[in-house]
ZAPARO-480028 format. One record per residue (C-alpha): residue number from 1; x, y, z. Coordinates in steps of 0.02 Angstrom, whole numbers, plus 50000, padded with zeros to 5 digits. Example, Ala and Ser with C-alpha at 12.3 -4.5 7.8 and 13.67 -1.06 7.14 Angstrom:
<pts>
<pt><lumse>1</lumse><x>50615</x><y>49775</y><z>50390</z></pt>
<pt><lumse>2</lumse><x>50684</x><y>49947</y><z>50357</z></pt>
</pts>
This chain:
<pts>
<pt><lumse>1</lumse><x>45381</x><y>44937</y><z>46739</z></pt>
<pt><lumse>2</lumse><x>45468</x><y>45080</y><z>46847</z></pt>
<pt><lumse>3</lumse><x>45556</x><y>45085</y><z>47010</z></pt>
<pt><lumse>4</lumse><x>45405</x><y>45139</y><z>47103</z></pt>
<pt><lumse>5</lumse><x>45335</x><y>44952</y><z>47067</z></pt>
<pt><lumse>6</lumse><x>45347</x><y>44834</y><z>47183</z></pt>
<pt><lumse>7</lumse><x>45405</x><y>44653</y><z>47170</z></pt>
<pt><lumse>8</lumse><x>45301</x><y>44505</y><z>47255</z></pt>
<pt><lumse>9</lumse><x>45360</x><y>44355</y><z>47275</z></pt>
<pt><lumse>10</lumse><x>45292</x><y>44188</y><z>47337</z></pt>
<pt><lumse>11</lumse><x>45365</x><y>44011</y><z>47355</z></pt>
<pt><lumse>12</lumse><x>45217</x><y>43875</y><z>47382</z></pt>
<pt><lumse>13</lumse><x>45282</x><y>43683</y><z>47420</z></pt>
<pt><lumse>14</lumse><x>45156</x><y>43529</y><z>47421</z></pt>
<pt><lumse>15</lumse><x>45145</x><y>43356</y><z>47371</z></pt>
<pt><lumse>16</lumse><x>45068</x><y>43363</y><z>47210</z></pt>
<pt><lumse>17</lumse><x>45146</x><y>43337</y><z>47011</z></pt>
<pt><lumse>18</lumse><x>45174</x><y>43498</y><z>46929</z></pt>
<pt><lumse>19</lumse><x>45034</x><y>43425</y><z>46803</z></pt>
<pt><lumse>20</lumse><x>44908</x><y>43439</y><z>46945</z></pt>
<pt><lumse>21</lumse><x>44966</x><y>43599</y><z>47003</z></pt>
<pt><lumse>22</lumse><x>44992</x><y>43702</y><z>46834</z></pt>
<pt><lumse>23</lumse><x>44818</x><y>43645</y><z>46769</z></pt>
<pt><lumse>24</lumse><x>44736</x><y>43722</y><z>46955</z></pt>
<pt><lumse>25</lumse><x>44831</x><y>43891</y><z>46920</z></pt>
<pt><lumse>26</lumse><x>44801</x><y>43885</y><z>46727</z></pt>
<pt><lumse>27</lumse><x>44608</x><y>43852</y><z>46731</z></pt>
<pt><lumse>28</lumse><x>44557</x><y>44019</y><z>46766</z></pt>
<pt><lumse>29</lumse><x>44368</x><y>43996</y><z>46793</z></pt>
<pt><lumse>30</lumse><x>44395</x><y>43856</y><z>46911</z></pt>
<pt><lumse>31</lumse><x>44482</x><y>44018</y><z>47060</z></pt>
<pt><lumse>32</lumse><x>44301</x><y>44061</y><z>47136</z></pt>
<pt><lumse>33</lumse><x>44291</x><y>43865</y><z>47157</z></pt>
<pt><lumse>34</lumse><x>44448</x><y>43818</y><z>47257</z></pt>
<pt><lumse>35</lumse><x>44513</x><y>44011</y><z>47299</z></pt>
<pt><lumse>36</lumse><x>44348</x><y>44087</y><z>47361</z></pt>
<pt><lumse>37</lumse><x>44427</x><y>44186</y><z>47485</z></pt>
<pt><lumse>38</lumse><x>44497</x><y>44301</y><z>47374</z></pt>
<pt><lumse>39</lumse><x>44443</x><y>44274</y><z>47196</z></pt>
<pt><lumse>40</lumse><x>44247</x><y>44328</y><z>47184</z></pt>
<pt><lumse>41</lumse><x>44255</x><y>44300</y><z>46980</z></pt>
<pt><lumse>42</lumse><x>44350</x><y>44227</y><z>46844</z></pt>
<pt><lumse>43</lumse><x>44282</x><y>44223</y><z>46662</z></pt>
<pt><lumse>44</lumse><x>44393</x><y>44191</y><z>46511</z></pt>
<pt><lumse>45</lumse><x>44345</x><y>44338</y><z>46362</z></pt>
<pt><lumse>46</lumse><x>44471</x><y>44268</y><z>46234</z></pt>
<pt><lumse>47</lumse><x>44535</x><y>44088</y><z>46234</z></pt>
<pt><lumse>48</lumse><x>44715</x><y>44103</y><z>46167</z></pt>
<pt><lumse>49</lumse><x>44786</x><y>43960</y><z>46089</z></pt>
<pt><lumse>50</lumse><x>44792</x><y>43772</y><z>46101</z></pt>
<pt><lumse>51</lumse><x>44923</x><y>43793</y><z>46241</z></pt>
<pt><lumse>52</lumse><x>44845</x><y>43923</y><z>46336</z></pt>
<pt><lumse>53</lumse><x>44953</x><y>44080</y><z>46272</z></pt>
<pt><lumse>54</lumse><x>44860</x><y>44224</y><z>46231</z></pt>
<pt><lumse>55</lumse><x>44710</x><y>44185</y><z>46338</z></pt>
<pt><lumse>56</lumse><x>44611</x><y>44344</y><z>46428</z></pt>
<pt><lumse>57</lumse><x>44537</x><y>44317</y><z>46585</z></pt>
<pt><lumse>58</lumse><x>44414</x><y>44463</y><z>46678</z></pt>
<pt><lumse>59</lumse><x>44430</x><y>44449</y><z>46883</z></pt>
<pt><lumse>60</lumse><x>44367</x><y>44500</y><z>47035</z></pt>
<pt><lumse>61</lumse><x>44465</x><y>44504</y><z>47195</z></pt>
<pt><lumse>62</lumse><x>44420</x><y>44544</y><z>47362</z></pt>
<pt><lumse>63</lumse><x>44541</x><y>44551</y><z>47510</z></pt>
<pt><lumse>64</lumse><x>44497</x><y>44563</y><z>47677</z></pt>
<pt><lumse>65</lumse><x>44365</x><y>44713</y><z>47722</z></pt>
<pt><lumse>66</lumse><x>44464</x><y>44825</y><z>47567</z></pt>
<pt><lumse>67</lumse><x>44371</x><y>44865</y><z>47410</z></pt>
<pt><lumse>68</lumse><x>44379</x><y>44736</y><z>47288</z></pt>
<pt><lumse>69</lumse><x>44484</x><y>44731</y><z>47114</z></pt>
<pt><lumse>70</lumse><x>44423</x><y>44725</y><z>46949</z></pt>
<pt><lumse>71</lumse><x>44570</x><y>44651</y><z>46836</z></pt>
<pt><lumse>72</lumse><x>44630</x><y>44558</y><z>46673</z></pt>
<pt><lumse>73</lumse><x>44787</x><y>44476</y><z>46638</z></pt>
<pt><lumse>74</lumse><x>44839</x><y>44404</y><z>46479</z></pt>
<pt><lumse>75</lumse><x>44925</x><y>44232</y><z>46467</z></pt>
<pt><lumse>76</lumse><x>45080</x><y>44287</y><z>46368</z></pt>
<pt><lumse>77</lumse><x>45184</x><y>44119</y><z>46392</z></pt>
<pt><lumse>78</lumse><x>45105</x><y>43925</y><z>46450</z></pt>
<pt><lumse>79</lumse><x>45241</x><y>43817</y><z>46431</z></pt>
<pt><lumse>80</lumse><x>45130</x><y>43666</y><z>46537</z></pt>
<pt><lumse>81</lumse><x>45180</x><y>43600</y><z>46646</z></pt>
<pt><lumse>82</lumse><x>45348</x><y>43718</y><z>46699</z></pt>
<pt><lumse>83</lumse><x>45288</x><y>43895</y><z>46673</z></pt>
<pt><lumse>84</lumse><x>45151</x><y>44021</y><z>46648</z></pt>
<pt><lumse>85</lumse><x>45166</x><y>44205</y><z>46613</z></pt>
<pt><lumse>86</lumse><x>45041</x><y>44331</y><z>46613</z></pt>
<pt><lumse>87</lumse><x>44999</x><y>44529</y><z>46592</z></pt>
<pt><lumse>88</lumse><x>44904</x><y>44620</y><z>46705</z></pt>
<pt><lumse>89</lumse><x>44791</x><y>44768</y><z>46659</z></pt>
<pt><lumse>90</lumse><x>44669</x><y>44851</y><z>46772</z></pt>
<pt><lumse>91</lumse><x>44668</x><y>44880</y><z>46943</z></pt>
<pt><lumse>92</lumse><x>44842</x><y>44778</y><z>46986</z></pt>
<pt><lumse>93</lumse><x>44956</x><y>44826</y><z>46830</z></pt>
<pt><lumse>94</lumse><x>45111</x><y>44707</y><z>46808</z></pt>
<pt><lumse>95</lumse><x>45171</x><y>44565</y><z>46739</z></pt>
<pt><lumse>96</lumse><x>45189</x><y>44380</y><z>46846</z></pt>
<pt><lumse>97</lumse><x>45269</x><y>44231</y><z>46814</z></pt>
<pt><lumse>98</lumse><x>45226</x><y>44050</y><z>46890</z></pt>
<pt><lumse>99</lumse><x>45354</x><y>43926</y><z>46905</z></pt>
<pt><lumse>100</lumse><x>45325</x><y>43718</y><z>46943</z></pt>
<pt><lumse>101</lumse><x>45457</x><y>43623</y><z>46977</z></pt>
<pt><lumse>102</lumse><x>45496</x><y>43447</y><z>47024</z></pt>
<pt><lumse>103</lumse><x>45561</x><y>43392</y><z>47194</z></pt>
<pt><lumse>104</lumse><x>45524</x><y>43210</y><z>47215</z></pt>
<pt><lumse>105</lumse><x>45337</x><y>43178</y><z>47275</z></pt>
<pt><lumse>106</lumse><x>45330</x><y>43362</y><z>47286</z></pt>
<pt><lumse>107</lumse><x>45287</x><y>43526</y><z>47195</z></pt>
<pt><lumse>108</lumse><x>45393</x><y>43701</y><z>47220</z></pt>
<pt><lumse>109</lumse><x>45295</x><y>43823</y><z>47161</z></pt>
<pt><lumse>110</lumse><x>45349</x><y>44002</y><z>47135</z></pt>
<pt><lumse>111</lumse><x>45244</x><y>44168</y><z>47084</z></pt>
<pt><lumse>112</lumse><x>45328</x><y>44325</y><z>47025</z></pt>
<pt><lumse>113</lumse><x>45243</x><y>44465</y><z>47005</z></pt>
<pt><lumse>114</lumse><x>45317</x><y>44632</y><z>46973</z></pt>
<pt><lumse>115</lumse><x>45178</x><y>44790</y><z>46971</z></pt>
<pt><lumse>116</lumse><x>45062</x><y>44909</y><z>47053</z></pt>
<pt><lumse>117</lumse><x>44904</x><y>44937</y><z>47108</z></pt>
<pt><lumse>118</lumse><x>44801</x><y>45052</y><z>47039</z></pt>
<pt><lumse>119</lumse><x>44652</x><y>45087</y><z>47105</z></pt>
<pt><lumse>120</lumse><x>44612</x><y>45186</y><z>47241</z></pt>
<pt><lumse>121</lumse><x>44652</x><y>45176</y><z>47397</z></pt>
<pt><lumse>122</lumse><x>44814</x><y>45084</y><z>47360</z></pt>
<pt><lumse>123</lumse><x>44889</x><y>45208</y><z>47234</z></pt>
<pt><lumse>124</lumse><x>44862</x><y>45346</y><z>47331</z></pt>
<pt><lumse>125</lumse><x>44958</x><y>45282</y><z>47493</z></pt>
<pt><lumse>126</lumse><x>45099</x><y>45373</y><z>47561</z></pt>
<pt><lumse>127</lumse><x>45254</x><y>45286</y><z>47534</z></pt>
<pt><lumse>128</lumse><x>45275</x><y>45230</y><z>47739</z></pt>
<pt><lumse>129</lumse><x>45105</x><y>45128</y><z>47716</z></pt>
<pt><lumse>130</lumse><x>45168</x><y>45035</y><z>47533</z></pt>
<pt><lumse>131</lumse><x>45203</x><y>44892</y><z>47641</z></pt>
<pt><lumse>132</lumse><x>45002</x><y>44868</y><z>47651</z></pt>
<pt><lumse>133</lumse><x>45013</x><y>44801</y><z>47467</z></pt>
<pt><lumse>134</lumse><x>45138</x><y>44664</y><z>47511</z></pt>
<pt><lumse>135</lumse><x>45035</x><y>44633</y><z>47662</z></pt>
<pt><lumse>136</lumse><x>44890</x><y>44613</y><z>47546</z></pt>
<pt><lumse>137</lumse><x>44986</x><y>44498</y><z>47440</z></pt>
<pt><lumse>138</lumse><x>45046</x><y>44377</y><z>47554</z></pt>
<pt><lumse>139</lumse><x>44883</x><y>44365</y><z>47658</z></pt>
<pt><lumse>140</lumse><x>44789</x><y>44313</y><z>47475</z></pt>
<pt><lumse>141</lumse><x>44941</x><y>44215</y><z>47441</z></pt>
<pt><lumse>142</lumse><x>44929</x><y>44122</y><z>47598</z></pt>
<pt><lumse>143</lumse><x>44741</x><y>44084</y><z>47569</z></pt>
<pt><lumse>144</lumse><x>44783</x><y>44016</y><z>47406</z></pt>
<pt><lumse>145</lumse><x>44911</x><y>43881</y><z>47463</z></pt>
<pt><lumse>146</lumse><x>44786</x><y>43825</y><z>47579</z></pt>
<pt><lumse>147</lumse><x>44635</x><y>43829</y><z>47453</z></pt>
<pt><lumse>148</lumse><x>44764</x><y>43750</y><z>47348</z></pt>
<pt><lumse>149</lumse><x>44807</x><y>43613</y><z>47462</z></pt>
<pt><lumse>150</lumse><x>44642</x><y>43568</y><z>47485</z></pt>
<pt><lumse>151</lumse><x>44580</x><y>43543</y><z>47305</z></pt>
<pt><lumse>152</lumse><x>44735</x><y>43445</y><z>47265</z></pt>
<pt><lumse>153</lumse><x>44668</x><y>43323</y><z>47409</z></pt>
<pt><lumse>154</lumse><x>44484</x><y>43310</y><z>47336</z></pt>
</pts>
């Protein structure tokens, strides 16, 4: 990655086990279920391994009235239930890192992701309107606790 990437962050918290939570975030086809909002498809191409690593998942992402994204990512690391790393190729180029931890009756979760955007119009923004892309971020994020939230309650 280069210094022109930029670095999202998000910290989640809900009552759930990090069991529960990791196998919502690591079951990739199950995103147009209980994230419609943003994620349009999820289909796996490659499984990976028994634990997850090396899976390769095809997505489709839609945010708001913007064009939508056509992405993969790659798990490179499922350590279940603390951890999940993955690759991103496509339209959003990076690599992320989910986090679960323990806090009583509750979950923190934590997703780093460290990348760009490729596709147009987002890598063609003057540098004064970059902050659309964090913008972006946390209004998907945001959508996802809440889609989150809810499935964990079904």
């Amino acid at each position: 990655m280069t210094g022109h990437d930029d670095h999202l962050r998000t910290r989640w918290e809900l009552e759930a086990s990090p069991e529960e939570v990791f196998s919502l975030i690591a079951d990739a086809p199950s995103y147009p279920h209980w994230w419609p909002s943003v994620f349009l498809e999820a289909r796996v191409l490659e499984e990976g391994d028994d634990t997850g690593s090396g899976r390769l998942v095809a997505v489709r992402t839609a945010i708001a009235a913007l064009p939508s994204l056509r992405w993969r990512y790659r798990v490179t690391a499922a350590h279940a239930p603390d951890r999940l790393a993955v690759e991103t190729s496509g339209d959003l180029e990076g690599l992320g890192l989910w986090t679960f931890e323990a806090r009583g009756k509750k979950t923190v979760v934590r997703f780093n992701w460290r990348g760009r955007v490729r596709r147009t119009p987002f890598r063609q923004l003057p540098t004064f309107l970059r902050p659309l892309t964090r913008r972006c971020h946390r209004w998907a994020m945001e959508r996802g606790f809440t889609s989150l939230l809810l499935e964990v309650w079904r």
